[in-house]
C-alpha positions as CSV (number, residue, x, y, z in Angstrom):
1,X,14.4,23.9,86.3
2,X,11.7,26.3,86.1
3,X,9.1,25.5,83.8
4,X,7.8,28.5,80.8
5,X,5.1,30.5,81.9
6,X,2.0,31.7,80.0
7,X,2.5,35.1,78.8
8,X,-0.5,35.5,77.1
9,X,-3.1,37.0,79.9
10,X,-6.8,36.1,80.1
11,X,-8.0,39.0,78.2
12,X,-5.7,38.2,75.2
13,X,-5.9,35.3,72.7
14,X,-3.6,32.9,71.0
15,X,-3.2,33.6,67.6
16,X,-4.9,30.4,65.9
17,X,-2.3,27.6,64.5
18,X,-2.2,27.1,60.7
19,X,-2.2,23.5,59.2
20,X,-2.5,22.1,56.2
21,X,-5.5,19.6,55.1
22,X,-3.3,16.6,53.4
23,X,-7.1,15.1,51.8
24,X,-7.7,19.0,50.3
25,X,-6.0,21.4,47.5
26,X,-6.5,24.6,50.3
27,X,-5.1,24.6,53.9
28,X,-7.2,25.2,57.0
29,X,-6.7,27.0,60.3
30,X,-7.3,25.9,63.4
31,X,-9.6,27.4,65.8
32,X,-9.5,25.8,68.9
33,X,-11.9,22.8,70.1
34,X,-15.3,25.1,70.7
35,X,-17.4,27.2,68.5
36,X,-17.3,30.3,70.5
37,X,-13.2,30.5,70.1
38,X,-13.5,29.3,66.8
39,X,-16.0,32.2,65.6
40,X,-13.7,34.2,67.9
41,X,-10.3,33.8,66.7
42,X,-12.1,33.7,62.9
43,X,-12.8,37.5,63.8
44,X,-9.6,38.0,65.3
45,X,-7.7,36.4,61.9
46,X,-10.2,37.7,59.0
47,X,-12.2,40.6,61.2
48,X,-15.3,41.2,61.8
49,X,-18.1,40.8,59.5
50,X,-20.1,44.0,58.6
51,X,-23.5,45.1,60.3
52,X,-25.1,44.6,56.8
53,X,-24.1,41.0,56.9
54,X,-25.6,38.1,59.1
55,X,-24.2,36.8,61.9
56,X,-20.5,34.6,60.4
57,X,-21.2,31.6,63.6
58,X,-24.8,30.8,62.2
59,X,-23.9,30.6,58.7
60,X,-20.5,28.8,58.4
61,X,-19.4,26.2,60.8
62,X,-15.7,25.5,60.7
63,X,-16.2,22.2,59.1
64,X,-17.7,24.2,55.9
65,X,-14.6,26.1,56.1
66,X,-12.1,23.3,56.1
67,X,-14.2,21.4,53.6
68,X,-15.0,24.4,50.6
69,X,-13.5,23.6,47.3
70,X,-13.7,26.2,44.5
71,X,-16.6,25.2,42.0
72,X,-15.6,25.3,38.6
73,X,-18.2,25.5,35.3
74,X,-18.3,23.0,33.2
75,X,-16.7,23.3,29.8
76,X,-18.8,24.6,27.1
77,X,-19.8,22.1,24.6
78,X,-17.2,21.5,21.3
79,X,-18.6,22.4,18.1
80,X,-16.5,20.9,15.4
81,X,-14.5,23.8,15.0
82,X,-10.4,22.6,14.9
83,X,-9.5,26.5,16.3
84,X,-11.6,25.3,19.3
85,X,-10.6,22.0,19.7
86,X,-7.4,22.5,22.0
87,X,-9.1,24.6,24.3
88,X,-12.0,22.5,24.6
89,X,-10.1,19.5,25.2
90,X,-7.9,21.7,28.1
91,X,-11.0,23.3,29.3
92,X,-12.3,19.0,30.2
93,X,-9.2,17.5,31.3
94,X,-8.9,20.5,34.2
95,X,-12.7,19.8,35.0
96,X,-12.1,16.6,35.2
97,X,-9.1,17.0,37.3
98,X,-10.8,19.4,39.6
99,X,-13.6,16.7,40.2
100,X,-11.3,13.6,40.2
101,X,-13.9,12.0,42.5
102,X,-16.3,11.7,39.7
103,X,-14.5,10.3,36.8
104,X,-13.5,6.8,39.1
105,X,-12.3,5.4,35.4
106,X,-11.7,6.0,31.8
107,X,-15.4,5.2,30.7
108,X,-16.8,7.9,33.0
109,X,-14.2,10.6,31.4
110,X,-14.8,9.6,28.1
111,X,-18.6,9.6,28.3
112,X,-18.1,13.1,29.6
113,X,-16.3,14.4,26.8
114,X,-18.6,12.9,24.4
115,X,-21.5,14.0,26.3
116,X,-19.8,17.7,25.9
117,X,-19.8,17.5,22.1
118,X,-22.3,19.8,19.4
119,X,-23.3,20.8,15.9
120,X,-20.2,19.1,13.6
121,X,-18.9,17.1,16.5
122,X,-22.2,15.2,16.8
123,X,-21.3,13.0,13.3
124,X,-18.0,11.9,14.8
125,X,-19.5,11.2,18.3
126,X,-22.3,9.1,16.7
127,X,-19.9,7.5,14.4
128,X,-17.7,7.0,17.2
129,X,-20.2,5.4,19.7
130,X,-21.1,2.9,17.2
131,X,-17.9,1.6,16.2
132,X,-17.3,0.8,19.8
133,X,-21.1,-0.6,20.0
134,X,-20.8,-4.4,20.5
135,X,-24.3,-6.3,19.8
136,X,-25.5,-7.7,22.4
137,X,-23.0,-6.5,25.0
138,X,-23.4,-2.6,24.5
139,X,-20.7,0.1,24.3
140,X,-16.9,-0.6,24.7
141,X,-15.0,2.7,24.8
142,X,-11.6,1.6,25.0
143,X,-9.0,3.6,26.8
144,X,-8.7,7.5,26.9
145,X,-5.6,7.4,25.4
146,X,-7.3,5.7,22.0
147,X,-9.8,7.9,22.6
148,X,-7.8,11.3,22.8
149,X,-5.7,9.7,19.3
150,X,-8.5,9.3,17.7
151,X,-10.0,12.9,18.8
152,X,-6.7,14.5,18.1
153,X,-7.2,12.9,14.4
154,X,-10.4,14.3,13.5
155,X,-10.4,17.6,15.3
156,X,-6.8,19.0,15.5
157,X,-6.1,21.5,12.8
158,X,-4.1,19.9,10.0
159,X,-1.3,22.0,10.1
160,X,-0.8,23.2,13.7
161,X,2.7,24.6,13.3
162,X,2.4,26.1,10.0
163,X,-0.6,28.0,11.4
164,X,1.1,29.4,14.6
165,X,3.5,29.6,12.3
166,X,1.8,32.3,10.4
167,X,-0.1,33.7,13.3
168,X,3.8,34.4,14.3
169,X,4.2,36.2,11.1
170,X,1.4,38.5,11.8
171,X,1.7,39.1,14.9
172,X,2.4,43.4,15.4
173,X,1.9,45.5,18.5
174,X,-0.3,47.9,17.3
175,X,-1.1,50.1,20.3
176,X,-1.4,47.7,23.4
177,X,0.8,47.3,25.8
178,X,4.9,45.9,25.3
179,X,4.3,43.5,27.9
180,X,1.2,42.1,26.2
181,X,2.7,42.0,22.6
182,X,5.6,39.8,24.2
183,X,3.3,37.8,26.3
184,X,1.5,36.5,22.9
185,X,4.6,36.4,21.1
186,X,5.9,33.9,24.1
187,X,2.9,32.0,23.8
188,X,3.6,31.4,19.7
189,X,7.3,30.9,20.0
190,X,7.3,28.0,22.3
């Protein structure tokens, strides 16, 4: 049996193989084992960067590129305000989620959301911390699923339904867009 020849000739290269990182969210490509091919078939995959721009070998090495994560801002802080509080309590559970490495347990996450409190939120997070303040053996913050009850009892609006509710009620096209209108009327129905 005759074994496959090489078609690709010296002058030509390999496109470079795709895999996926199993420890990261974004996949990587493979460049082949030295930096030369790997700047080479970067080129060759995402082109070549302009004249106005520095050399791409001397300021990424492929590790950077198999390693980059998105950064995400942190949430802003919550004020007290119920209309704010769902958003606010999304807005630190995808941070949190996007930097799982940093919130090991349920003390570290809750401290972060009560860290990320302001203005009317500061009574409840003081009145909070020290009914979980044991004498003599410091703060006990108890799970995050107490923690998110008792959050969701002061902060969410009273009547959630009845408000979207009404905010359904009101809701007219004016002059935007059809697919906008029944975007937000989506949102209110479900």
């Amino acid at each position: 049996m005759s074994q496959p020849t090489n078609t690709t000739s010296a002058n030509q290269q390999a496109p470079p193989s795709t895999s996926i990182n199993p420890a990261g969210i974004l996949g990587h490509r493979t460049f082949g084992s030295s930096t030369k091919n790997a700047s080479n078939s970067f080129y060759n995959v995402f082109g070549k960067p302009s004249t106005d721009s520095p050399d791409i070998s001397t300021t990424i090495s492929s590790s950077t590129i198999q390693e980059h994560r998105p950064k995400y801002a942190q949430p802003n802080k919550f004020d007290g305000d119920p209309r704010n509080y769902q958003k606010w309590k999304e807005d630190c559970s995808l941070y949190m989620l996007a930097h799982n490495n940093n919130f090991p347990d349920e003390h570290t996450a809750i401290m972060f959301m009560l860290y990320h409190m302001d203005k009317k939120a500061l009574v409840w997070r003081t009145e909070f911390m020290a009914a979980h303040t044991v004498s003599g053996q410091g703060i006990h913050l108890g799970t995050m699923d107490n923690f998110l009850a008792a959050l969701d009892s002061a902060f969410q609006p009273f009547d959630m339904e009845g408000d979207t509710l009404q905010q359904l009620h009101t809701l007219k096209q004016l002059s935007r867009p059809v697919d906008e209108y029944v975007s937000e009327f989506r949102v209110f129905a479900t």
